[in-house]
N, CA, C and O atoms as a Maestro MAE file, in Angstrom:
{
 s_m_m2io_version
 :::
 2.0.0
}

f_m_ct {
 s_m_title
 :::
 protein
 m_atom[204] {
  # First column is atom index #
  i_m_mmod_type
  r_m_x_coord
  r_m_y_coord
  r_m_z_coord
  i_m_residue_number
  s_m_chain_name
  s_m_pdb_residue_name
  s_m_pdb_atom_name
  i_m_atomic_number
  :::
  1 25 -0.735 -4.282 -0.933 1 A "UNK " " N  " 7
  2 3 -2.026 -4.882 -0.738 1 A "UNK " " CA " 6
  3 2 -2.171 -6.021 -1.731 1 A "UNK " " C  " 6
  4 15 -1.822 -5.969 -2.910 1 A "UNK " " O  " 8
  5 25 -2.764 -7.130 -1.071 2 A "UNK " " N  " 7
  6 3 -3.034 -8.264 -2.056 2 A "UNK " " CA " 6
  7 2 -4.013 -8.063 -2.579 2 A "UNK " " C  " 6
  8 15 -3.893 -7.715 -3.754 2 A "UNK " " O  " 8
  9 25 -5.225 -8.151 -2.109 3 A "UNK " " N  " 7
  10 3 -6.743 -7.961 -2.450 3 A "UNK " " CA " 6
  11 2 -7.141 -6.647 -2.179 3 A "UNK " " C  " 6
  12 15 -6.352 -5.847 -1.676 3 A "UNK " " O  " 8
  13 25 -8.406 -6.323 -2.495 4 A "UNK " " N  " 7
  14 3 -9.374 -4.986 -1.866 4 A "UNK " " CA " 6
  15 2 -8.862 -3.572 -1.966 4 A "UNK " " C  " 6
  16 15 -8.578 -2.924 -2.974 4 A "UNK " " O  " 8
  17 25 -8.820 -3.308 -0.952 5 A "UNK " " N  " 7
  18 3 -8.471 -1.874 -0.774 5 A "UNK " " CA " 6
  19 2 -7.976 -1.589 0.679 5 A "UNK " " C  " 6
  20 15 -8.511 -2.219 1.591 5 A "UNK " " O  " 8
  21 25 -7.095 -0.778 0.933 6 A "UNK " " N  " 7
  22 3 -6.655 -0.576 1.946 6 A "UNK " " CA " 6
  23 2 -6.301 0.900 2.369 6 A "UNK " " C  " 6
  24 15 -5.952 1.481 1.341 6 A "UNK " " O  " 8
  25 25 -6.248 1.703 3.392 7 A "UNK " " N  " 7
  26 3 -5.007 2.631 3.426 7 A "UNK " " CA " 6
  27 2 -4.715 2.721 4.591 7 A "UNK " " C  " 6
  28 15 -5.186 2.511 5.709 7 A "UNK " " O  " 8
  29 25 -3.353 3.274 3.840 8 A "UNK " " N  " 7
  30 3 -1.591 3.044 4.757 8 A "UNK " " CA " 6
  31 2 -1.654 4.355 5.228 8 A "UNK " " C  " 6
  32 15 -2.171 5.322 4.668 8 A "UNK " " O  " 8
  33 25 -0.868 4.288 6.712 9 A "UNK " " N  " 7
  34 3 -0.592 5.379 7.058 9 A "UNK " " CA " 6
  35 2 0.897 6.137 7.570 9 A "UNK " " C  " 6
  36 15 0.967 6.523 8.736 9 A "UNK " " O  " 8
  37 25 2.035 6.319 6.664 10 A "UNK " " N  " 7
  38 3 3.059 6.248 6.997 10 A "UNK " " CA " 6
  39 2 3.532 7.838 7.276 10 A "UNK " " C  " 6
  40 15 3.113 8.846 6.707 10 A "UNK " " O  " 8
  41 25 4.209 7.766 7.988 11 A "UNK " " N  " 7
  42 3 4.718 9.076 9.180 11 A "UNK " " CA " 6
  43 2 3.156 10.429 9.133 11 A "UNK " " C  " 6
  44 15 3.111 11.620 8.824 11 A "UNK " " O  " 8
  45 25 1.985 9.314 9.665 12 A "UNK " " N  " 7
  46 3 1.022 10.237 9.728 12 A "UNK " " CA " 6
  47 2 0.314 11.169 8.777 12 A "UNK " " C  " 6
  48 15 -0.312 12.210 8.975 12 A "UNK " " O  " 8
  49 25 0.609 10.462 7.647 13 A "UNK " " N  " 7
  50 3 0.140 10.807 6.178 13 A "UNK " " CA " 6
  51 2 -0.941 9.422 6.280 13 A "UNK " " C  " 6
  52 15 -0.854 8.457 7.040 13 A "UNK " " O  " 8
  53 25 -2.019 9.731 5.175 14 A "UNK " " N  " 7
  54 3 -3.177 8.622 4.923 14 A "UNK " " CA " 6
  55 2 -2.808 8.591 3.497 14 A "UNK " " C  " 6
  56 15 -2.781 9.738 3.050 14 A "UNK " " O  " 8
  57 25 -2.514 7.693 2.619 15 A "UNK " " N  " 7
  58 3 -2.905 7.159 1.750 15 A "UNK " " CA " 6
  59 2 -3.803 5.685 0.959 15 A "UNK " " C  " 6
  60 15 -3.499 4.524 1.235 15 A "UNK " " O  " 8
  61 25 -4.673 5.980 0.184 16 A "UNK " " N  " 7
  62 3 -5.068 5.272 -0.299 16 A "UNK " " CA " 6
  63 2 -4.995 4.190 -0.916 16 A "UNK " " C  " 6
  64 15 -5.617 4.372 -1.963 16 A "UNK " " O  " 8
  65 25 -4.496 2.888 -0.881 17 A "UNK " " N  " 7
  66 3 -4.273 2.042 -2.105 17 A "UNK " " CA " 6
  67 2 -5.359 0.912 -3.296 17 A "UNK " " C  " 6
  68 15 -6.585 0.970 -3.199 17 A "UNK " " O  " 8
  69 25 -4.978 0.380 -3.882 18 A "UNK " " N  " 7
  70 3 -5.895 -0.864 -4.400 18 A "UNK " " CA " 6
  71 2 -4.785 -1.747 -4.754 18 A "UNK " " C  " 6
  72 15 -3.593 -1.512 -4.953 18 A "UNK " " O  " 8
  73 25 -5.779 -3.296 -4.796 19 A "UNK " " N  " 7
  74 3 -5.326 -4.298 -5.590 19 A "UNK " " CA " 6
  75 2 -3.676 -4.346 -5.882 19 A "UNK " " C  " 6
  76 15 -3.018 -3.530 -6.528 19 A "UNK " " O  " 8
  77 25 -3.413 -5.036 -5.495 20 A "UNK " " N  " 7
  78 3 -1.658 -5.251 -6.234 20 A "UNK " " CA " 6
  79 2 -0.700 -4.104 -5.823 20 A "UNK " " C  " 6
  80 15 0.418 -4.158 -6.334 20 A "UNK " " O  " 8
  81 25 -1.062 -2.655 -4.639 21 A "UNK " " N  " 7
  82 3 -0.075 -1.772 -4.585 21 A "UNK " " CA " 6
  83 2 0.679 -2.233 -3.655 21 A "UNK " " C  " 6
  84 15 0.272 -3.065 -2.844 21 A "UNK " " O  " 8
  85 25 1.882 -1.748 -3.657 22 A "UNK " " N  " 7
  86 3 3.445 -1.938 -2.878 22 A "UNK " " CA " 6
  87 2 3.464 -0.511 -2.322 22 A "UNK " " C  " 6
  88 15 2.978 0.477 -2.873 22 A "UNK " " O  " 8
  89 25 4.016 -0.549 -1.301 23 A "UNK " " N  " 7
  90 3 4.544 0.422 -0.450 23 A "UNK " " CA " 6
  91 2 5.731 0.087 0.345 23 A "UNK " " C  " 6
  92 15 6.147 -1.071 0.298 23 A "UNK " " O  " 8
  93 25 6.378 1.040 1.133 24 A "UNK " " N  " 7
  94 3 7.572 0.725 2.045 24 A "UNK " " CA " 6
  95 2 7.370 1.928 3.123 24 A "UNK " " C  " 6
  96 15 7.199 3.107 2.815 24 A "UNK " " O  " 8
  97 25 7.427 1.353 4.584 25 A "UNK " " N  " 7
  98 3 7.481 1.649 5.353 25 A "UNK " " CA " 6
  99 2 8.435 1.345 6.456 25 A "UNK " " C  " 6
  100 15 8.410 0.272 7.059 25 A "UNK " " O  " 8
  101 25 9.417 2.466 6.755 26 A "UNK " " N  " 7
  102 3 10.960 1.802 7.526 26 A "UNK " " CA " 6
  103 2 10.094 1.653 8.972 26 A "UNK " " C  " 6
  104 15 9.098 2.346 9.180 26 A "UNK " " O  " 8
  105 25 10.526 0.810 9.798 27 A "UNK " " N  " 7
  106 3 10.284 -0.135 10.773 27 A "UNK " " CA " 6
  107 2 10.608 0.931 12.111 27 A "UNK " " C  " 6
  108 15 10.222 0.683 13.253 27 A "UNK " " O  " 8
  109 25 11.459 2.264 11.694 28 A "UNK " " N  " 7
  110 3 11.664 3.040 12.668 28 A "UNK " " CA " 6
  111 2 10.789 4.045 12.854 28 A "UNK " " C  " 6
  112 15 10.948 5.013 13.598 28 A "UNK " " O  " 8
  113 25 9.605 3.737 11.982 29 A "UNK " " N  " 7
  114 3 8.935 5.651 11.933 29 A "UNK " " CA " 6
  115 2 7.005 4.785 11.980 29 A "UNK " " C  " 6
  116 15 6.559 3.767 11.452 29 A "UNK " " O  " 8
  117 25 6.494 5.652 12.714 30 A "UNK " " N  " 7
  118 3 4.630 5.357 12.823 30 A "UNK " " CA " 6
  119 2 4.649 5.173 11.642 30 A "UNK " " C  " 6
  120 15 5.207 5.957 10.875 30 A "UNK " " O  " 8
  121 25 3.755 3.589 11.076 31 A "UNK " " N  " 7
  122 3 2.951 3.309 10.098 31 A "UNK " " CA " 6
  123 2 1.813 2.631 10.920 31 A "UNK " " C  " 6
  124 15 1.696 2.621 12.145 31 A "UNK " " O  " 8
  125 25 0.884 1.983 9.850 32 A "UNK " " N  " 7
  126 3 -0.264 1.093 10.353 32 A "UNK " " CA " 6
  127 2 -0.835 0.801 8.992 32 A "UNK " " C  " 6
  128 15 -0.288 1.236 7.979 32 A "UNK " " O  " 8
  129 25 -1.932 0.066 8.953 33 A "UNK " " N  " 7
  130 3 -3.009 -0.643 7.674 33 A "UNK " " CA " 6
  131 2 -4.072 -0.194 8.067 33 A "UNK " " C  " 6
  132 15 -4.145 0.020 9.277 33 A "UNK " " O  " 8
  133 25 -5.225 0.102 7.243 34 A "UNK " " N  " 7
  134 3 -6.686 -0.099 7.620 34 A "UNK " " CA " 6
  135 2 -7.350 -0.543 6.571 34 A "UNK " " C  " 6
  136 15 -7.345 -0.234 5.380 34 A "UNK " " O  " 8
  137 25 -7.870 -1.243 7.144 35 A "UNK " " N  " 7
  138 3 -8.865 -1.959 5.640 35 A "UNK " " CA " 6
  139 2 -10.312 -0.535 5.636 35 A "UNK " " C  " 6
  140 15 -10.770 -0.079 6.684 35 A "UNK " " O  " 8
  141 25 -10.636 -0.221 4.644 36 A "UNK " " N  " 7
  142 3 -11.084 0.779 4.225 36 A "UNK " " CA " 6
  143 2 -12.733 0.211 3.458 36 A "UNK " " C  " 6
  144 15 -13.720 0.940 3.365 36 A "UNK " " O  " 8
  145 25 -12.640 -1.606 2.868 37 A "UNK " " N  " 7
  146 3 -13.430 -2.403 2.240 37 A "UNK " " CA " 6
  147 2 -14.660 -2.835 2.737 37 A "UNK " " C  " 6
  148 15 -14.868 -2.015 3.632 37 A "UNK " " O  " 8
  149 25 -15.418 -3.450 2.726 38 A "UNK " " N  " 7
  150 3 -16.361 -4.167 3.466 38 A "UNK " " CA " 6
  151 2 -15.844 -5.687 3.558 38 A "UNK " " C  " 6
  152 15 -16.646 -6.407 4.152 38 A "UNK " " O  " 8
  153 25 -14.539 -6.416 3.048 39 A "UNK " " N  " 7
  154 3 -14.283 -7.428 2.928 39 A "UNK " " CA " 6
  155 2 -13.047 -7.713 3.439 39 A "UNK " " C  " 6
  156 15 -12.223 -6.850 3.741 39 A "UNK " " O  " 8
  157 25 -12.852 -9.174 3.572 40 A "UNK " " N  " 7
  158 3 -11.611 -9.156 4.236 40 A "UNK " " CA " 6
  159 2 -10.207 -8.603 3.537 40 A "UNK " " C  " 6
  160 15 -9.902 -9.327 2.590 40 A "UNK " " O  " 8
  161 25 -9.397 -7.656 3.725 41 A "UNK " " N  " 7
  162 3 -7.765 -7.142 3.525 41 A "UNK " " CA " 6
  163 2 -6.917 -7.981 3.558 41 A "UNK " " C  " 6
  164 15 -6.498 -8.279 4.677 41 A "UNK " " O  " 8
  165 25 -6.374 -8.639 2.434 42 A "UNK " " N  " 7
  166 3 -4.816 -9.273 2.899 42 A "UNK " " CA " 6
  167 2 -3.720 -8.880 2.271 42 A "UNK " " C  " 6
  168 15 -3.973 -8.537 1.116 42 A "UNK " " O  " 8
  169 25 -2.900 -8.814 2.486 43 A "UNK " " N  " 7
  170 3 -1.818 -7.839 2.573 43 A "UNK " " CA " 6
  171 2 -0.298 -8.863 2.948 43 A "UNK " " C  " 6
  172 15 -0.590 -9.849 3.626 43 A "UNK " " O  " 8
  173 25 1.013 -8.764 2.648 44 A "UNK " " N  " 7
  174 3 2.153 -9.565 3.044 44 A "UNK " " CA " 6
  175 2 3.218 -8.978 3.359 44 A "UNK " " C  " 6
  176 15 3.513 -8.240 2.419 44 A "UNK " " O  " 8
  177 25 3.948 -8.904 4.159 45 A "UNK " " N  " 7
  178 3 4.978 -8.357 4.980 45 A "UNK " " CA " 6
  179 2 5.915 -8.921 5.086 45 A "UNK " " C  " 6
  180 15 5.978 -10.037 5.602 45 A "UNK " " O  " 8
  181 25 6.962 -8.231 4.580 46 A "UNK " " N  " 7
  182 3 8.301 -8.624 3.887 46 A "UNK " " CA " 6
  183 2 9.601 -8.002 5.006 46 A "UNK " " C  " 6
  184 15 9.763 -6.785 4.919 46 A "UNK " " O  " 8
  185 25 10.344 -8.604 5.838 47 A "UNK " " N  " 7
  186 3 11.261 -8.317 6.644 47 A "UNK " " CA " 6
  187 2 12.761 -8.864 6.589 47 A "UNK " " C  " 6
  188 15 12.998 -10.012 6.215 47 A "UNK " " O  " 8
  189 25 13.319 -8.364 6.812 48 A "UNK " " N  " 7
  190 3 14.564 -8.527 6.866 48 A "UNK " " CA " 6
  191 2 15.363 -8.818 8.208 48 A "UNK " " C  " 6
  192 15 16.035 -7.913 8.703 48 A "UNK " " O  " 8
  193 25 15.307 -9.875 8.709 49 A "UNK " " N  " 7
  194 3 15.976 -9.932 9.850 49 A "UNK " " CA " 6
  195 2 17.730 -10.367 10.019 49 A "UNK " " C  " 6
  196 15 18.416 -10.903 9.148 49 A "UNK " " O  " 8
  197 25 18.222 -9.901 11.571 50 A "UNK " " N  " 7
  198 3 19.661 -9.572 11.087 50 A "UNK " " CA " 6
  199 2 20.455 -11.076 11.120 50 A "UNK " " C  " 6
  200 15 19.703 -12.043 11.239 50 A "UNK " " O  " 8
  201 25 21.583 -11.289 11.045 51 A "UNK " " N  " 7
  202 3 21.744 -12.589 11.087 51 A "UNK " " CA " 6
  203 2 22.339 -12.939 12.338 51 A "UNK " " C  " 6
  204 15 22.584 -14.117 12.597 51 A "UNK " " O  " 8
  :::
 }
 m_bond[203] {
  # First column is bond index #
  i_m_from
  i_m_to
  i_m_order
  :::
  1 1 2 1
  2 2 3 1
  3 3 4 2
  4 3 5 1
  5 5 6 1
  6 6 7 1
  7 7 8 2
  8 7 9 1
  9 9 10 1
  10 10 11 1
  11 11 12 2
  12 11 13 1
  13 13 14 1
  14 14 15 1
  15 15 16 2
  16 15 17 1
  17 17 18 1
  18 18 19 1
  19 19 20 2
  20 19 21 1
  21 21 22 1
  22 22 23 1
  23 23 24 2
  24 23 25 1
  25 25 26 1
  26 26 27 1
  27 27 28 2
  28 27 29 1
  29 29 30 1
  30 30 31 1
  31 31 32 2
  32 31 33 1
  33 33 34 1
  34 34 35 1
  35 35 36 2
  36 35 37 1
  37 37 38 1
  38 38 39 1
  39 39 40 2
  40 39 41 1
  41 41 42 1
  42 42 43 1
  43 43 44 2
  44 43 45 1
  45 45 46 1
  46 46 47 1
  47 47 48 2
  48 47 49 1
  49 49 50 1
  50 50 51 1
  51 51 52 2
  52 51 53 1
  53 53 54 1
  54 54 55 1
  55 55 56 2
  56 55 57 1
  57 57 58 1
  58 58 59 1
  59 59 60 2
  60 59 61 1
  61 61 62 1
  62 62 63 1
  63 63 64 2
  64 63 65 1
  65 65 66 1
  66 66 67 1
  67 67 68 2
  68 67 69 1
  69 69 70 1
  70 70 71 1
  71 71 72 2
  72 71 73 1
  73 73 74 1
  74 74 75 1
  75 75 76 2
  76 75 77 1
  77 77 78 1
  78 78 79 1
  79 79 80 2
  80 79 81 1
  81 81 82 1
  82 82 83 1
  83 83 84 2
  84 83 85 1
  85 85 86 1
  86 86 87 1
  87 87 88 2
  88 87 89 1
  89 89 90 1
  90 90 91 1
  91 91 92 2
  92 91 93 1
  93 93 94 1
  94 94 95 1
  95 95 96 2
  96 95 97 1
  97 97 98 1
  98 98 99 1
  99 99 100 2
  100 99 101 1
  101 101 102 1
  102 102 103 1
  103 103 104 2
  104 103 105 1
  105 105 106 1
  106 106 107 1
  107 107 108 2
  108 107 109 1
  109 109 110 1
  110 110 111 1
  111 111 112 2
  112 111 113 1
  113 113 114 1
  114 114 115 1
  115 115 116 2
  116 115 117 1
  117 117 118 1
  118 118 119 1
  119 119 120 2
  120 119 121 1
  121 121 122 1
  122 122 123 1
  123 123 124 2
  124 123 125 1
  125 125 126 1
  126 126 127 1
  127 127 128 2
  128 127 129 1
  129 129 130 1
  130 130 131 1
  131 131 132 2
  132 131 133 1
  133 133 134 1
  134 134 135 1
  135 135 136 2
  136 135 137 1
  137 137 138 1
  138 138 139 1
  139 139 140 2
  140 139 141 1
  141 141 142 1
  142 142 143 1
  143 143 144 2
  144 143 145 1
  145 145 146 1
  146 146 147 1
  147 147 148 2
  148 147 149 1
  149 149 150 1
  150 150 151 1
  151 151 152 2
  152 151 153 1
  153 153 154 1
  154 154 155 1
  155 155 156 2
  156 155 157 1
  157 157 158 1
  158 158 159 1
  159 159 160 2
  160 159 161 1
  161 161 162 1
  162 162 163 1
  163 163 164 2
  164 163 165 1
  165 165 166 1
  166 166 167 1
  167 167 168 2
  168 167 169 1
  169 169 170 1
  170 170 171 1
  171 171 172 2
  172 171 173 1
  173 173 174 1
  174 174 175 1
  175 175 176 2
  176 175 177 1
  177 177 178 1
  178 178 179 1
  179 179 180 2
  180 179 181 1
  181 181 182 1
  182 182 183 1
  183 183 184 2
  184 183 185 1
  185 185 186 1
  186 186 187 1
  187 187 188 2
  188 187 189 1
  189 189 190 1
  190 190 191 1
  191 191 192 2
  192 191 193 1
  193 193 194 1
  194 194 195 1
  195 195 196 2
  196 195 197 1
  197 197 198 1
  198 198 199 1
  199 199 200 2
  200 199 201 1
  201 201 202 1
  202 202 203 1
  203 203 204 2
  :::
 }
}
């Protein structure tokens, strides 16, 4: 998460984050975001594509 507050939901677990947290979520298994704030969520997504 860049700003605010958010929580992640990875293999159907909810967690909570703030400000500045990192997470990892593999690309093969249910995740999602929810902004949780009254303000706008931004957040950056980091991928690896193949060559």
């Amino acid at each position: 998460m860049h700003e605010k507050y958010g929580r992640i939901l990875p293999r159907r677990e909810t967690k909570t984050t703030g400000p500045y947290a990192s997470f990892y979520c593999p690309s093969n298994v249910t995740h999602g975001i929810r902004n949780v704030s009254d303000t706008e969520l931004k957040y950056l997504v980091i991928k690896k594509y193949q060559e």
